[in-house]
C-alpha positions in Angstrom: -7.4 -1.9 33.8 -8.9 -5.0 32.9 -8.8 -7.0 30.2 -12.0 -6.4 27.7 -13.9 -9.9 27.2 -13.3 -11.2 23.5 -15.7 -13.5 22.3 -15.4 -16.3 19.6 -16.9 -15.3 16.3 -17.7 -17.4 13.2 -15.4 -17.3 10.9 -18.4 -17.1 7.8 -19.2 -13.6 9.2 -15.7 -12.3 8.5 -14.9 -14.0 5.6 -16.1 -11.2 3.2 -14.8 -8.1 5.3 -11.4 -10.3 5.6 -11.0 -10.7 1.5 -11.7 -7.0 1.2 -9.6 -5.4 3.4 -6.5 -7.8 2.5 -7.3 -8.2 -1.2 -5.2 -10.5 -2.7 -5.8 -9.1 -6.5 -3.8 -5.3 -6.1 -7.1 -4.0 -5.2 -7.0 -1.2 -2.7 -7.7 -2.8 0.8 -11.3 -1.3 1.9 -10.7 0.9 4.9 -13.4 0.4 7.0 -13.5 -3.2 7.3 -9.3 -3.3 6.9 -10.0 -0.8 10.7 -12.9 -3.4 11.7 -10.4 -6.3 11.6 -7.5 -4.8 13.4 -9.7 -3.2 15.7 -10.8 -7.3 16.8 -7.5 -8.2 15.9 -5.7 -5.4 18.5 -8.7 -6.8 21.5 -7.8 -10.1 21.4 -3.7 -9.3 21.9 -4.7 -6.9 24.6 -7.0 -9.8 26.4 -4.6 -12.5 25.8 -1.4 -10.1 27.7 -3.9 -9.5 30.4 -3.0 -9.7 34.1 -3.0 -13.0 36.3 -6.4 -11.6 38.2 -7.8 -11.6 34.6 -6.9 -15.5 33.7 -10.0 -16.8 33.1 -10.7 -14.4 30.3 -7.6 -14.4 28.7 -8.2 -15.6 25.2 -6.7 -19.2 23.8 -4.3 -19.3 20.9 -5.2 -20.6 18.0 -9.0 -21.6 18.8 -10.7 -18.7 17.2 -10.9 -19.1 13.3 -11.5 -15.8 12.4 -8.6 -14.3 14.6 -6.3 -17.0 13.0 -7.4 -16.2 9.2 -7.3 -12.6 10.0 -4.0 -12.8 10.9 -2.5 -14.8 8.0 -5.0 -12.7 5.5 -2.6 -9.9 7.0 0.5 -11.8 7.1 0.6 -12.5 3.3 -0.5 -9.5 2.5 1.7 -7.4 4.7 4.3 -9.3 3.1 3.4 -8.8 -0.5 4.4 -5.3 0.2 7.7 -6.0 0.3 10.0 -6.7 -3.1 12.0 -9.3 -1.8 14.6 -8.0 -4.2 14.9 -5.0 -1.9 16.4 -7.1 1.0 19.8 -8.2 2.0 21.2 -11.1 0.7 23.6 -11.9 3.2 24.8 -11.1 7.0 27.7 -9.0 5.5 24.7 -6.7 3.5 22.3 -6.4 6.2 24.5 -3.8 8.4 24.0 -1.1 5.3 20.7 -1.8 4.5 19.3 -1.8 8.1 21.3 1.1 9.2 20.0 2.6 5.8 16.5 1.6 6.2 16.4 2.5 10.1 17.8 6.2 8.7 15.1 6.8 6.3 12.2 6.1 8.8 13.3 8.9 11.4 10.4 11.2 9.8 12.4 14.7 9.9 9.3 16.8 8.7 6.8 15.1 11.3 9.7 15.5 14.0 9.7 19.4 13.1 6.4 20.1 13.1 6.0 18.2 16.6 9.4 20.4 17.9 8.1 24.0 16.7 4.4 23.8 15.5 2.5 21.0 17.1 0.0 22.5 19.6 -0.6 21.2 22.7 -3.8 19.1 21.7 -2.2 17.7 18.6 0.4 17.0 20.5 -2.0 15.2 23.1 -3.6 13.0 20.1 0.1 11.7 19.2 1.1 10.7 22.7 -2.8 8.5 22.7 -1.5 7.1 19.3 1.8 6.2 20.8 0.2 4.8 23.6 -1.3 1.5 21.8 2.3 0.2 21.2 4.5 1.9 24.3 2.3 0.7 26.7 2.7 -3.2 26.1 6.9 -2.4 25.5 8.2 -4.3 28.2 5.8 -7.0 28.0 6.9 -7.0 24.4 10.7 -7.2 25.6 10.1 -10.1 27.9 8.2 -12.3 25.1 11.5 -11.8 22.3 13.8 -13.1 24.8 11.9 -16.7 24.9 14.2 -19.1 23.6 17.4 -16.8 22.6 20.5 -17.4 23.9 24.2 -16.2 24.4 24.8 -12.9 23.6 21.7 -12.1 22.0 19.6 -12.9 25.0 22.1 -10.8 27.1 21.7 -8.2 25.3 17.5 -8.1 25.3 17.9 -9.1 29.1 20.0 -5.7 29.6 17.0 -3.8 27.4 14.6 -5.4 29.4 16.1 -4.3 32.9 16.3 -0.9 31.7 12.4 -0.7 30.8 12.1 -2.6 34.5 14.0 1.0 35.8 17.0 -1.2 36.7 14.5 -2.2 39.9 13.1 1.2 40.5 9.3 0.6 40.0 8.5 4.7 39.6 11.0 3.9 36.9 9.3 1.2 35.1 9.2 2.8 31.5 5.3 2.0 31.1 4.6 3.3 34.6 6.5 6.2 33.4 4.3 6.4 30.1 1.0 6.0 31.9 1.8 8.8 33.7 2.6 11.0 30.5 -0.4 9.5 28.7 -3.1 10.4 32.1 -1.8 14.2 31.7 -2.5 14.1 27.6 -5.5 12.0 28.0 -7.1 15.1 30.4 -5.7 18.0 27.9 -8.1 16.3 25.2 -11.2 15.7 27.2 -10.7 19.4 28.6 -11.1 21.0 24.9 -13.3 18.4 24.1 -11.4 16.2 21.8 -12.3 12.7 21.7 -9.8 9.8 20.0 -12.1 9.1 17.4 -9.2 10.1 15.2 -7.1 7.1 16.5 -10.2 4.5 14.9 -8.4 3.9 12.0 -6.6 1.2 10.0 -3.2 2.9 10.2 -3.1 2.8 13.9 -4.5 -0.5 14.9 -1.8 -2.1 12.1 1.3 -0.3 14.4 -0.4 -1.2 17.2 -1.5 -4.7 16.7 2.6 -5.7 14.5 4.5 -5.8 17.2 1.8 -7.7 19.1 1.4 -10.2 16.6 5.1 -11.0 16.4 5.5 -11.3 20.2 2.7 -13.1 20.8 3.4 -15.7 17.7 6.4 -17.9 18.7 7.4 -18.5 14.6 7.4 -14.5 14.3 9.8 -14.5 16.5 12.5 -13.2 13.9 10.5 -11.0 12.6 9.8 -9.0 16.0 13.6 -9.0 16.6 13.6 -7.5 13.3 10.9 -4.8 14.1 12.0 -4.3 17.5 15.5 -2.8 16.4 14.5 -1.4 14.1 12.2 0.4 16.3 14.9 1.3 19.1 17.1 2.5 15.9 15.2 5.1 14.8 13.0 6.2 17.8 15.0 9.2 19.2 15.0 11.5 16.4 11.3 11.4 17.8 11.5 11.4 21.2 13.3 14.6 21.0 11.4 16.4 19.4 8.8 15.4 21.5 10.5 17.0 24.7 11.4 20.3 22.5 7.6 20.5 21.3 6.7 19.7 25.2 9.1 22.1 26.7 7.8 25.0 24.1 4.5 24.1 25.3 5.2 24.3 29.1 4.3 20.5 29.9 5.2 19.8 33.1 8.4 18.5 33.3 7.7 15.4 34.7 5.2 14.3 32.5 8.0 14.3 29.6 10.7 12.4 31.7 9.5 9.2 29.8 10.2 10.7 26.5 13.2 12.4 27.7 15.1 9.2 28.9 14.2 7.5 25.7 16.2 10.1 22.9 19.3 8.4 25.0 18.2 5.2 26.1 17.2 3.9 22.7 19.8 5.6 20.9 21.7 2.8 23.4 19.5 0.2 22.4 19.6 0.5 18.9 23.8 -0.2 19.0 23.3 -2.7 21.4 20.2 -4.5 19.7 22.5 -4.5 16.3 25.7 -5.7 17.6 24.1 -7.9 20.5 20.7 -9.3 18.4 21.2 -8.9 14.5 25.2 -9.8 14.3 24.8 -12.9 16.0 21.7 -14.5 13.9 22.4 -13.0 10.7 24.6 -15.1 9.4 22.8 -18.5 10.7 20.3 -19.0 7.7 19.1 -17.7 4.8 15.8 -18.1 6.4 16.2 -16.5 9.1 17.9 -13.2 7.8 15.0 -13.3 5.8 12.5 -13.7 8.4 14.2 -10.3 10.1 14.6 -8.3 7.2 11.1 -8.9 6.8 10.4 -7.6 10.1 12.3 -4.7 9.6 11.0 -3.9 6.1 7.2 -4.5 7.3 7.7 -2.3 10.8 8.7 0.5 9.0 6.0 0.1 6.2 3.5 -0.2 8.8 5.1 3.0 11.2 5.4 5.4 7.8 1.7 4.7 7.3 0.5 5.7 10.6 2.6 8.6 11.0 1.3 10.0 7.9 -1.9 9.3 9.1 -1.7 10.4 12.6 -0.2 13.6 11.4 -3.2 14.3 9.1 -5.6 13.9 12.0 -3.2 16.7 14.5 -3.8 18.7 11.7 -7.4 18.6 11.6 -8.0 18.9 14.8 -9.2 22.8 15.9 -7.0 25.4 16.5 
């Protein structure tokens, strides 16, 4: 697939749509253009990781004013969010609250529904949702190891070989995906679902976070944070993906994606803690702020859409 063009857009037409979907006042953010941003927002990250036959329309950082003032319109208000008093204050309190924090985020009633209830086209929609952030993971991977070192770059390198199916390419865990996501994709278009449900704030902002802090060199922390987060609590999911897959007779090979992942990032998530977070929290004040905040906004973010992905299985026909 290629990578859509993205063309430079003055900033003036923005700047309205911009204040009102990241209001800076405690308004509530206006949906529509809050969707119309991330939307632009979530084009330009998929141009800019574009292939190498695709170079000459891969986007340059930084040049585009809107992009850059959507992206700290976001930023600040993605972090006004979070209560700072809420976060750890040291490397000593940030094993509790993360493991705490990573706990709460496992959504047991959306995980039950998907296990027993979840037909086969609601179950279709979610993997489409699922697809805007698992098909850029290993991309995502290779960007957060970019200046690490030691143990904590051994230990994303090890996470990274593992998406790469330790060398077998039918292994690669977005080649794995795709193939998941072709099956769903046809199981929609054959009752004649479209993913007009996907066009909405809630997924582009858990598809375009992680994007935004790989792609950003100073979020760097904060996609560690996210990242681990991520791995920590992803199972819970995954499995009940497979059950709800296996009570719906999915082939089995279009689940082996999901089915590797309830052990693989139960894996990663130890790993990631003891191998990423134990050997940076305790550098700076900064920095353990800079991944709390990762972690805090990630899971903000992920509640939002899973609320919001669930109410769209659920008004799709039966």
């Amino acid at each position: 697939m290629t990578a859509p063009a993205v063309t430079t857009i003055p900033l003036d037409s923005w700047s309205d749509s911009i204040s009102r979907a990241f209001p800076r006042t405690g308004e509530t953010p206006d949906a529509e253009a809050r969707e119309t941003l991330l939307s632009r927002l979530h084009r330009h990250y998929v141009a800019y990781m574009a292939g190498p036959a695709d170079f000459a329309r891969i986007p340059r950082l930084n040049t585009d004013p809107a992009i850059t003032a959507i992206e700290e319109a976001w930023l600040a208000w993605e972090d006004s969010q979070v209560d700072p008093l809420q976060l750890p204050s040291s490397g000593a309190e940030f094993r509790t609250w993360f493991l705490d924090v990573a706990d709460r985020h496992t959504q047991p009633e959306f995980c039950d529904y998907l296990a027993n209830d979840a037909t086969l086209e609601q179950m279709a929609l979610f993997f489409m949702g699922e697809e805007l952030v698992d098909s850029k993971f290993d991309d995502l991977m290779a960007m957060v190891q970019i200046g690490t070192q030691g143990h904590t770059k051994l230990t994303i390198a090890e996470n990274y070989w593992d998406e790469m199916g330790e060398g077998d390419i039918d292994q690669v865990h977005t080649r794995m995906f795709e193939h998941s996501a072709v099956y769903m994709r046809a199981r929609l278009a054959d009752a004649g679902i479209g993913q007009e449900a996907l066009f909405c704030p809630e997924a582009f902002e858990n598809a375009c976070l992680l994007l935004m802090y790989g792609i950003h060199r100073h979020l760097n922390p904060r996609a560690l944070g996210a990242m681990g987060v991520l791995e920590q609590s992803a199972s819970p999911r995954f499995q009940a993906m497979v059950d709800g897959c296996n009570r719906l007779r999915v082939p089995a090979d279009v689940i082996d994606y999901q089915r590797i992942h309830v052990h693989v990032d139960a894996d990663h998530g130890a790993e990631w803690f003891e191998g990423v977070f134990v050997p940076l929290v305790d550098e700076s004040p900064e920095l353990l702020r800079e991944i709390s905040l990762g972690v805090a906004t990630r899971v903000r973010v992920a509640n939002a859409y899973y609320r919001r992905i669930w109410e769209a299985m659920l008004r799709l026909p039966h």
